[in-house]
C-alpha positions as CSV (number, residue, x, y, z in Angstrom):
1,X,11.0,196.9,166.1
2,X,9.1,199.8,166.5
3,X,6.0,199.7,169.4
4,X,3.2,200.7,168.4
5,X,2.0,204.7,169.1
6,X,-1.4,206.0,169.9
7,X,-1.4,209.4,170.7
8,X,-4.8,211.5,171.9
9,X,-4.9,214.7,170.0
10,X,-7.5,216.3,171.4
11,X,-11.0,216.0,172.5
12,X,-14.3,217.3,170.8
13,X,-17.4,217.7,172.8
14,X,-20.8,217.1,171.1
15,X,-24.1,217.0,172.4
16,X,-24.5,214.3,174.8
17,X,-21.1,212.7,174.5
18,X,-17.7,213.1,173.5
19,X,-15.2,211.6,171.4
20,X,-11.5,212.0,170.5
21,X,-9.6,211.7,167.4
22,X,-6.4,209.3,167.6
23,X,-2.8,209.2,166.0
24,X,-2.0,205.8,164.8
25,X,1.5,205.7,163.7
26,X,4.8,203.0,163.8
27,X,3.8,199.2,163.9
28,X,0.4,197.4,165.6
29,X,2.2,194.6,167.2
30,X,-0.7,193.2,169.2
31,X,-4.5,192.7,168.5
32,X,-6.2,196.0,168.9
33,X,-10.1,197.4,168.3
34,X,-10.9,201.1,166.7
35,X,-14.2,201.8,167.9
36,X,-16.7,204.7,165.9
37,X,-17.2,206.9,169.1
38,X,-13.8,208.2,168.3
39,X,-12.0,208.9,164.8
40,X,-8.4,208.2,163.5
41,X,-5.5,209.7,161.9
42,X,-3.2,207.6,160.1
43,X,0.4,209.0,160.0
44,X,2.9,207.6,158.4
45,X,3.2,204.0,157.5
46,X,0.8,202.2,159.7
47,X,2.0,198.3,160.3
48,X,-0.1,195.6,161.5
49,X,2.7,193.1,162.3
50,X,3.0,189.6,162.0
51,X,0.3,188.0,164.8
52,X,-1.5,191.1,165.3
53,X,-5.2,191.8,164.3
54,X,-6.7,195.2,163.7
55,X,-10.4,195.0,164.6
56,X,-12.4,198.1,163.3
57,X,-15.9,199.0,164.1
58,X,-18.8,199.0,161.7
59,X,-19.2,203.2,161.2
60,X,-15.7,203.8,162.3
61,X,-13.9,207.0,160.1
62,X,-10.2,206.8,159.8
63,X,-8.4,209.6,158.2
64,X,-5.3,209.5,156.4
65,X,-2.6,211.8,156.8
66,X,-1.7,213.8,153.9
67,X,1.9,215.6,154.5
68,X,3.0,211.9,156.1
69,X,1.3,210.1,153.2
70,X,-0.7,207.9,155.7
71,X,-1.3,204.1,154.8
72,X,-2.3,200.9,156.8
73,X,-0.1,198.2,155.6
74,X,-1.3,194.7,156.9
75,X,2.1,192.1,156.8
76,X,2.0,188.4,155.9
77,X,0.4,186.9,159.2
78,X,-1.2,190.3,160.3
79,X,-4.7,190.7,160.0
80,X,-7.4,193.6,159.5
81,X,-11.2,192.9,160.6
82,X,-13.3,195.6,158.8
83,X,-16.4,194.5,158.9
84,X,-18.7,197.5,158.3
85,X,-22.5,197.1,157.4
86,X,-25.0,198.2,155.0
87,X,-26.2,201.1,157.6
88,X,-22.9,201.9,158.6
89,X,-19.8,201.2,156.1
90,X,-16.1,201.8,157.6
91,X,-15.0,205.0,156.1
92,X,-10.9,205.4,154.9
93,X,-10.8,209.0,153.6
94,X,-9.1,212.5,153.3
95,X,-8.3,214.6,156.6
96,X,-9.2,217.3,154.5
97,X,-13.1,215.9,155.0
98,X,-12.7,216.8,158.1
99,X,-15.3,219.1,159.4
100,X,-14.1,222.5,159.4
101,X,-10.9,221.5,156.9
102,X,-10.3,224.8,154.6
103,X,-8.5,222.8,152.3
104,X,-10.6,220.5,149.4
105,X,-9.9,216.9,149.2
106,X,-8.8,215.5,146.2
107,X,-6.6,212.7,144.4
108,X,-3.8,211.2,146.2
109,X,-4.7,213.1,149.4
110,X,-3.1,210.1,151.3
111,X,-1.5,206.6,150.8
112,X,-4.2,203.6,150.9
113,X,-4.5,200.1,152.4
114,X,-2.3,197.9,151.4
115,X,-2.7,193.8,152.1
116,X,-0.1,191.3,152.2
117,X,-0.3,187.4,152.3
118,X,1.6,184.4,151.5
119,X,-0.2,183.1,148.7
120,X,1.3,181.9,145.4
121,X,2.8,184.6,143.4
122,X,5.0,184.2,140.0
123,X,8.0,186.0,141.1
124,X,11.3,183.7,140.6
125,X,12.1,182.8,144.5
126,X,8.5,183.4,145.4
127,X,9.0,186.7,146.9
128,X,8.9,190.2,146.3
129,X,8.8,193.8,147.7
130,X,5.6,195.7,146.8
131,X,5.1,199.2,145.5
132,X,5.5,202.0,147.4
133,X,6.8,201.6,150.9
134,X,7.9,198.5,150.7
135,X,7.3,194.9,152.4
136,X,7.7,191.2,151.6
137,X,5.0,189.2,150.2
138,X,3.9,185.7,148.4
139,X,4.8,182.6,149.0
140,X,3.1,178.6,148.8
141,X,0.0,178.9,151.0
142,X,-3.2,179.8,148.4
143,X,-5.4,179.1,151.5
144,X,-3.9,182.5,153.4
145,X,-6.3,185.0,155.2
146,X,-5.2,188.7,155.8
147,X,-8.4,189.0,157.6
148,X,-11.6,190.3,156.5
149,X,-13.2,193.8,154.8
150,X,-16.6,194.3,154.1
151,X,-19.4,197.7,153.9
152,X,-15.8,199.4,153.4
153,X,-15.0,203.1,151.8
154,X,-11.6,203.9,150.3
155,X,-11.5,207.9,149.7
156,X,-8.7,210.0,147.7
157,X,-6.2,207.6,148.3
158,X,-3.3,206.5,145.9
159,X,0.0,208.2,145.7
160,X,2.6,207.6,142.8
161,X,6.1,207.7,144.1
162,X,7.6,207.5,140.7
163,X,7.0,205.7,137.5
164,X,5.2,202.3,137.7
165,X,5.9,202.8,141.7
166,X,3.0,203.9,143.4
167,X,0.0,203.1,146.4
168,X,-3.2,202.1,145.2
169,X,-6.3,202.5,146.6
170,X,-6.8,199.1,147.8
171,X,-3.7,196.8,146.5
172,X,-3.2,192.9,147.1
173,X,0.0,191.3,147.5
174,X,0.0,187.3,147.5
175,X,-3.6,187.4,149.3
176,X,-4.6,184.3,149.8
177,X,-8.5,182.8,149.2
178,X,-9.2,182.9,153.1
179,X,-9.4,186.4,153.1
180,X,-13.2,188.2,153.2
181,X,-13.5,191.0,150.9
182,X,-16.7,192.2,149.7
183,X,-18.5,195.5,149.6
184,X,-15.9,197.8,148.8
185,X,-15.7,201.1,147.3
186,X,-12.1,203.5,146.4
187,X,-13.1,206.7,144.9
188,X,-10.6,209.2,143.3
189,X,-7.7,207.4,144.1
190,X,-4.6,209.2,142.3
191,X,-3.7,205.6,140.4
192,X,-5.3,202.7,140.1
193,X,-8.3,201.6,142.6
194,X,-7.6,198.1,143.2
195,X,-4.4,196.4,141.8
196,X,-3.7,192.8,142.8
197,X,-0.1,191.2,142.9
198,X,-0.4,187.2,142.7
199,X,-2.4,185.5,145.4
200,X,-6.0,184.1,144.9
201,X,-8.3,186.3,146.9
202,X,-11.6,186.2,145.5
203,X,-13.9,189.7,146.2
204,X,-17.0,190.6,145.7
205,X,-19.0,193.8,145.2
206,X,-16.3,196.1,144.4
207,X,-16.5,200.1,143.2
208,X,-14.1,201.9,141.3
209,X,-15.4,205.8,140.8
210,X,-13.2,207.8,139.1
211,X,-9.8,206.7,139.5
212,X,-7.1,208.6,137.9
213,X,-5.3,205.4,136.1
214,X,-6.6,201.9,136.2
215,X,-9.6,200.6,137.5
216,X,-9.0,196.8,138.1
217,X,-4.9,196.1,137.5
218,X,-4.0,192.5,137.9
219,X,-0.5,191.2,137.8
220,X,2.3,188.8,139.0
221,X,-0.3,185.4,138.6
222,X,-3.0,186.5,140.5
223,X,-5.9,183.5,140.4
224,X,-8.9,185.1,142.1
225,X,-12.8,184.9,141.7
226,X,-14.6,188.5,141.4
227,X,-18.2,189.1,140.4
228,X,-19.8,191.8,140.5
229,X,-17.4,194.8,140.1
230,X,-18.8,198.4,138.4
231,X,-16.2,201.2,137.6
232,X,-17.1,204.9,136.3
233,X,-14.7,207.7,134.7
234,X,-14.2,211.1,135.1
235,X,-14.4,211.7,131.1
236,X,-11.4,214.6,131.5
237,X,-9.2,212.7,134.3
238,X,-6.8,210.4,132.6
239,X,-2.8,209.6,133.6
240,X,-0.1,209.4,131.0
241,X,0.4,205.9,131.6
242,X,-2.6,205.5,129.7
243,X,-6.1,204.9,131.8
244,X,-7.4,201.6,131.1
245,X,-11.0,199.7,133.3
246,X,-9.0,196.6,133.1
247,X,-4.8,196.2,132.8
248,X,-4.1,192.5,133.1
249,X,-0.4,191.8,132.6
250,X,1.2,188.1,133.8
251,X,4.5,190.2,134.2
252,X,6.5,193.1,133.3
253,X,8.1,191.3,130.9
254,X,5.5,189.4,129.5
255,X,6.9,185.8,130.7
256,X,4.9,182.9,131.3
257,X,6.0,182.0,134.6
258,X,3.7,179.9,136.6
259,X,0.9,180.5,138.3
260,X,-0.1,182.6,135.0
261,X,-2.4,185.5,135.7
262,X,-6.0,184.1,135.1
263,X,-8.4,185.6,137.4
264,X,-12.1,184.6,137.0
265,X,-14.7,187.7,135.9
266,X,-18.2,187.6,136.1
267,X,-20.8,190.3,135.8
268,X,-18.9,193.5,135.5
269,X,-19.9,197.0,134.4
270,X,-16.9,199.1,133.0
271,X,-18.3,202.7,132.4
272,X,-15.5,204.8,130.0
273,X,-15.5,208.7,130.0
274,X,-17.6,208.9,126.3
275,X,-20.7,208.9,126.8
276,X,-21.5,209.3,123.9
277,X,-19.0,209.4,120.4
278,X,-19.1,213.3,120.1
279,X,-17.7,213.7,123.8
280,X,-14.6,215.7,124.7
281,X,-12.6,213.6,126.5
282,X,-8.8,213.2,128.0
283,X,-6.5,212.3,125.2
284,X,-4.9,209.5,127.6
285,X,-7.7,207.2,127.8
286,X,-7.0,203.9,125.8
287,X,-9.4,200.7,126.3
288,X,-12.3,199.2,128.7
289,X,-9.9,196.2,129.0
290,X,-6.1,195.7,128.0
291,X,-5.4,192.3,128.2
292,X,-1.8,191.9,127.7
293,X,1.6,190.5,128.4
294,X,0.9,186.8,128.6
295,X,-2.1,187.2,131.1
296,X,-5.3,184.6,130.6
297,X,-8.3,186.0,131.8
298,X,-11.6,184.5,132.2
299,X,-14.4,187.1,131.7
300,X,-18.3,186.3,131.2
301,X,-20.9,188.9,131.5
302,X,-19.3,191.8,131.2
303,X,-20.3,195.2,129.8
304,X,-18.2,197.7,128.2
305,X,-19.4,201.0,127.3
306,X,-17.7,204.6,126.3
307,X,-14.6,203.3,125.8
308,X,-11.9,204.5,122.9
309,X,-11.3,201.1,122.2
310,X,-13.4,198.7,124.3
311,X,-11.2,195.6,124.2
312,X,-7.4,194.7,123.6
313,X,-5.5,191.7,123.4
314,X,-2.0,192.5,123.4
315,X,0.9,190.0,122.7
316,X,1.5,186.4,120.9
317,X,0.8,184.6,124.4
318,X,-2.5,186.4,125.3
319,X,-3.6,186.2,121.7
320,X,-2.6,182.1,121.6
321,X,-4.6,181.5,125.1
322,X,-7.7,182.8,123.6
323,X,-6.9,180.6,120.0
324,X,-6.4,177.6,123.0
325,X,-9.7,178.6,124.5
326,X,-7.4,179.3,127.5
327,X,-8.7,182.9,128.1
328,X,-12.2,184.1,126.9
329,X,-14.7,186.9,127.0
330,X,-18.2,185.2,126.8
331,X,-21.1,186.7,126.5
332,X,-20.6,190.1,126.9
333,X,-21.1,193.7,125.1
334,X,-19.6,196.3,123.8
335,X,-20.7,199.7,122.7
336,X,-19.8,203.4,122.3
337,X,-16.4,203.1,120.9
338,X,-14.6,205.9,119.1
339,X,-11.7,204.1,117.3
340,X,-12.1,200.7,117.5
341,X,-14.9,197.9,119.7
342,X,-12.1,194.9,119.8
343,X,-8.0,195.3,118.3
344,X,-4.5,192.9,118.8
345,X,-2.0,194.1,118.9
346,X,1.5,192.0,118.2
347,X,-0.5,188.8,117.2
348,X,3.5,186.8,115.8
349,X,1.7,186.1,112.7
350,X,-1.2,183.9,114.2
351,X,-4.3,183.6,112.2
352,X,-6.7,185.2,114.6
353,X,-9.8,186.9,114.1
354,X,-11.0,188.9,117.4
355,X,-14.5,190.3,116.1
356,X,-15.6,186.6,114.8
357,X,-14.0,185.1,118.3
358,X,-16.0,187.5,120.7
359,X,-18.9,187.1,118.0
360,X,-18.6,183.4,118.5
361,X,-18.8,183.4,122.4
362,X,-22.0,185.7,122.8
363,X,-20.2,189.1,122.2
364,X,-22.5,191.7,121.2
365,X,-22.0,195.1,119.9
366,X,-23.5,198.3,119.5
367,X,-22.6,201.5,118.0
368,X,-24.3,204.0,120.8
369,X,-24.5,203.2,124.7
370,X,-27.8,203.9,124.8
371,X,-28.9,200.8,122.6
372,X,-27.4,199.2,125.7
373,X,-30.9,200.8,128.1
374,X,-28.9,201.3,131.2
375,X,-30.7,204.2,133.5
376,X,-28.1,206.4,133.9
377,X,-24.5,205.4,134.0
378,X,-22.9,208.2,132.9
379,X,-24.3,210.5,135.8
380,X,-21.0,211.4,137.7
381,X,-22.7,212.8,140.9
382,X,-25.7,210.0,141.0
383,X,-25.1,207.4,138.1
384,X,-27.5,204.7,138.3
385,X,-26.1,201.4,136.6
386,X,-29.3,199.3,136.3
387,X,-31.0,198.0,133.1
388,X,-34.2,199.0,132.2
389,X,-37.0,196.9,130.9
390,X,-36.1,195.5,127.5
391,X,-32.3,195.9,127.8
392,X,-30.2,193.6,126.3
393,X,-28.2,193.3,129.1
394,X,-30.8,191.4,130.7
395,X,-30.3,188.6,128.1
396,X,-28.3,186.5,126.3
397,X,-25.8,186.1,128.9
398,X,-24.5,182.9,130.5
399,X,-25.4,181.1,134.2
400,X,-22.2,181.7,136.6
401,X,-20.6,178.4,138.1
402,X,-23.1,177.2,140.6
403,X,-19.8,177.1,143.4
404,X,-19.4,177.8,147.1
405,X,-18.5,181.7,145.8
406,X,-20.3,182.8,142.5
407,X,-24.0,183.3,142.7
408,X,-25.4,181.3,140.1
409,X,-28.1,183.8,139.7
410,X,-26.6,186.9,138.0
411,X,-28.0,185.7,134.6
412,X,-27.6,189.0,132.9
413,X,-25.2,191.1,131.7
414,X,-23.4,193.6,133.9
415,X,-23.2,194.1,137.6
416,X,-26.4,194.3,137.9
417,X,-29.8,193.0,137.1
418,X,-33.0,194.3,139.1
419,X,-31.4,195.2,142.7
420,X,-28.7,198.2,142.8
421,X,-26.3,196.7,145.7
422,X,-24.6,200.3,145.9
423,X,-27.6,201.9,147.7
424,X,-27.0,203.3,151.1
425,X,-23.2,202.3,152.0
426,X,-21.9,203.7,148.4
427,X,-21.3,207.7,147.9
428,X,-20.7,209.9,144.8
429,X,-18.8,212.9,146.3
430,X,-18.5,215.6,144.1
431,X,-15.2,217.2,144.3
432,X,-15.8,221.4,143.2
433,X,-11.9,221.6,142.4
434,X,-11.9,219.2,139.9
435,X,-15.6,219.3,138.6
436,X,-14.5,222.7,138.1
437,X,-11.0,222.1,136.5
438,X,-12.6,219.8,133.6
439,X,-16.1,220.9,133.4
440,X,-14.5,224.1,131.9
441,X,-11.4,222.7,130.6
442,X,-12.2,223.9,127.0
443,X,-13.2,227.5,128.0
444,X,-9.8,229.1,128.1
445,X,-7.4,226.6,127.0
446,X,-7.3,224.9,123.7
447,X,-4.6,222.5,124.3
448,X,-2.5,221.9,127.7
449,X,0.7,219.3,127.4
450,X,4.2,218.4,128.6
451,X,7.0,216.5,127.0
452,X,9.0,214.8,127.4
453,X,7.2,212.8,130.1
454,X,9.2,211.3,131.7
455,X,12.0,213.6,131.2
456,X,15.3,214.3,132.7
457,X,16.1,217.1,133.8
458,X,14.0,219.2,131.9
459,X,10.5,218.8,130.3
460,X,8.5,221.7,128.1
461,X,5.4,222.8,129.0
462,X,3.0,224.3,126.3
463,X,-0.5,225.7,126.4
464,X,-2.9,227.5,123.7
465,X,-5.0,230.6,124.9
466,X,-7.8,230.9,122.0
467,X,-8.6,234.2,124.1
468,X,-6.4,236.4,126.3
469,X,-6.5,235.9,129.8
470,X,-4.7,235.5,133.4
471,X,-2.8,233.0,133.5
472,X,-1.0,230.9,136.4
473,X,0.9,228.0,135.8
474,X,2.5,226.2,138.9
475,X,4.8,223.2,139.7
476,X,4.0,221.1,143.1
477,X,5.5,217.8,144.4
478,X,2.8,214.6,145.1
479,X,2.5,216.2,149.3
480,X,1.0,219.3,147.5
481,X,3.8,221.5,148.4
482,X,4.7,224.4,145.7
483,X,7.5,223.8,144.1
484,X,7.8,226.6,141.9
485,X,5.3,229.3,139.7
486,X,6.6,228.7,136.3
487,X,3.9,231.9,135.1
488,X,1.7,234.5,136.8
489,X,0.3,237.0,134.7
490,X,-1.9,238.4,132.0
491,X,-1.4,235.9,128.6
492,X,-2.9,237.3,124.9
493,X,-4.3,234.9,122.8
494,X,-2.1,232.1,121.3
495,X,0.5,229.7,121.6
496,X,3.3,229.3,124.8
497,X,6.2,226.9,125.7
498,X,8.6,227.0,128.3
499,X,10.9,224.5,129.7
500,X,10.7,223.8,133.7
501,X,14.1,222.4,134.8
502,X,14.1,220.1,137.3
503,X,18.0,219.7,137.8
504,X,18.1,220.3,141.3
505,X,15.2,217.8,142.7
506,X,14.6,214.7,143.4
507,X,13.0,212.2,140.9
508,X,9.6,211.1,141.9
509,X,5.9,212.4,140.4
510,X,5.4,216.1,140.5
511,X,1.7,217.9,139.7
512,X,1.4,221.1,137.3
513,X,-2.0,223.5,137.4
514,X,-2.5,225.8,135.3
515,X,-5.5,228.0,135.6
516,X,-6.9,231.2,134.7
517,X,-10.5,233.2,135.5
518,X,-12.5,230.2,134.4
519,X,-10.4,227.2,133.7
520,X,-8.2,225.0,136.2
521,X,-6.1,222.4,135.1
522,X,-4.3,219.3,136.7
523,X,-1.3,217.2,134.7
524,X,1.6,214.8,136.5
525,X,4.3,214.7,134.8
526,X,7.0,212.1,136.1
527,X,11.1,213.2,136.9
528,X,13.3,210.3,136.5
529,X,17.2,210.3,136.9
């Protein structure tokens, strides 16, 4: 077993004081306390063993490494303590937000936290490995704690390693329901922002802002309680696995191996990239919820707004829970849609009738999101997510289970009613390389696209110039090294294509940009051999 390393970089005077930034890197095999007078780099995959605690300061900043793909992993038995406050949240984030840092941060920048318990998951054997680097999780103990994270910040996390193998922002594997996690926010993480794998932690006061993939992915029988969850898009920023607010699956395969995946939903905003119907959006976006592959989720109180399709229920066994009244969405709304406000998809020939069953249940729906009278939810840099006097949000919704974890009060609509439980821990940054990259995605290029993707070896790249420009297309791997500059040079107007061969690396998720005077572009595209 590797000891654990702490390393002094350096020391920075300030007025007054002074404080140092430290390495963490290898495994944390006793208890051990970050304090805020210093700050910390994670480098590597950060371990807290088995027996150890990892105490952490209420305004502590802890950096993650990006060329080492820094994470904190917490192992069945370890334990994190993160318990920031409303005046000073615990902040996970970029190195690149360093003072001084020349470089922008930005998706993916580093790994993310990963927790891991021994709570219940629906594996055969009880066990698995999770994504990305790796480790054992699950097993019979739904009463588990990893420890406790509250007033925390998750920035530019969330790596893809390869196809449906990737870090999340904040991701849960077999977490059990002794576990404290409430107040937490992951913005632009480069998949999803929270993904849960099995277990029955319940949470509380969660923020997803502008996630490349999935907002709130739950999977492998996960059982938890959450209320009060708000997620916002970037309208341009989508991945090709198809962004979704909700992907609820009870497997890959769709089984319906016990524990099922049921969590329990209450109050939840999900804000889409449309704000309204006439808005230019990423093609890749599909649905405010995709409820699919045998999962049974419980949802009340929700509100869905700008999606494509707002919700989906996808497969005979998801579709037959909510005939059985096994799964519902109760009194909740749905509005802004572009293609359709509710779908199935593979129903097996049952008589079901999705707009008459959310009808029945409360469901509302409205044509424009502002019928909905929420301040300003669409505001990337500022949104406000609170309903205004005479919103229907504010009724017709249903009382939440008067328990030892829901708060019986939220009688409206939404994740929030008259007090905005963002202010003063929660940020917006506003990221100039990618505001710029989609703000202006229109200007110079008509139409941007690979395919195959995934491909092997080779994948063809084509983009539309309406007007002649510079152009500069270039290939980099998920670190952000340059892996090669497909085209540099002056373009006329009109159609290109060009195939990139990959024959010679490694499979895994590489980035193309492609950018000329006014326009910058970002696209994964994923090698697999």
């Amino acid at each position: 077993m590797k000891k654990f390393l702490m390393t002094v970089m350096m020391i920075v005077f300030t007025i007054g004081f002074s404080f140092a930034q430290i390495v963490i890197e290898g495994d944390i095999t006793s208890d051990m306390t970050l304090t805020s007078n210093n700050t910390y780099l994670l480098r590597g995959f950060v371990r807290v063993q088995s027996g150890a605690t990892l105490y952490i300061q209420p305004g502590t900043v802890i950096y993650g490494e990006n060329t080492t793909q820094g994470s904190l992993i917490i192992k069945p038995g370890g334990k994190i303590v993160a318990q920031g406050t409303e005046q000073n949240p615990i902040v996970f984030t970029s190195e690149f937000t360093k003072p001084g840092s020349t470089q922008e941060p930005t998706y993916g920048d580093w790994g993310g936290i990963i927790l891991l318990g021994i709570a219940p998951i629906n594996v055969p054997g009880g066990t698995s490995t999770i994504e990305g680097p790796g480790g054992i999780y699950g097993g019979n103990d739904p009463n588990d704690s990893s420890g406790v994270m509250q007033y925390v910040r998750i920035e530019y996390p969330g790596i893809a390693f390869s196809l449906n193998n990737e870090i999340n922002g904040l991701t849960f594997g077999g977490v059990g329901s002794r576990t404290v996690i409430d107040h937490i926010q992951v913005s632009y993480s480069g998949d999803d922002a929270y993904e849960w794998f099995g277990g029955n932690v319940n949470a509380k006061y969660l923020i997803a802002y502008r996630a490349w993939d999935d907002d709130f992915d739950t999977d492998f029988g996960f059982q938890g309680k959450l209320q009060f969850l708000v997620s916002l898009k970037d309208p341009l920023v989508a991945d090709q696995s198809t962004s979704n607010s909700f992907e609820s699956d009870n497997d890959a395969a769709g089984s319906i191996n016990e524990p099922r995946t049921s969590p329990t939903w209450w109050n939840v905003t999900l804000i889409g990239p449309l704000e309204t119907t006439s808005s230019a959006i990423n093609s890749l976006y599909g649905r405010g919820m995709h409820l699919r592959r045998s999962s049974l989720n419980k949802i009340s109180n929700t509100i869905v707004m700008g999606w494509p399709r707002g919700i989906r229920l996808d497969g005979v066994n998801t579709i037959q829970g909510a005939i059985s009244g096994n799964m519902w969405v109760n009194n909740s709304i749905i509005s802004g849609w572009t293609s359709s406000a509710l779908d199935t998809v593979s129903a097996g020939g049952a008589s079901f009738d999705i707009n008459a069953w959310f009808i029945a249940s409360g469901g509302r729906t409205y044509t424009n999101n502002s019928d909905v009278m929420l301040t300003d939810p669409f505001n990337l840099a500022d949104p406000n997510f609170l309903p205004i006097a005479g919103s229907p949000a504010l009724t017709g919704a249903a009382t939440p289970p008067n328990d030892d974890f829901f708060d019986p009060t939220a009688t409206f609509a939404g994740a929030f009613g008259a007090t905005d439980w963002t202010a003063n821990w929660a940020t917006w940054p506003v990221v100039s390389s990618v505001d710029e990259e989609y703000t202006n995605i229109i200007s110079d290029f008509a139409l941007t696209q690979n395919y195959p993707n995934p491909f092997n070896p080779s994948t063809k790249v084509s983009y539309s110039l309406p007007q002649s420009a510079d152009v500069k297309l270039t290939v980099y791997n998920t670190l952000g090294q340059e892996v090669e500059i497909l085209v540099d040079g002056f373009k006329n107007a009109g159609t290109y294509e060009l195939t990139w061969d990959a024959s010679n690396l490694p499979s895994g998720v590489y980035i193309y940009t492609i950018q000329s005077e006014n326009t910058f572009i970002t696209k994964k595209m994923t090698l697999l051999k």
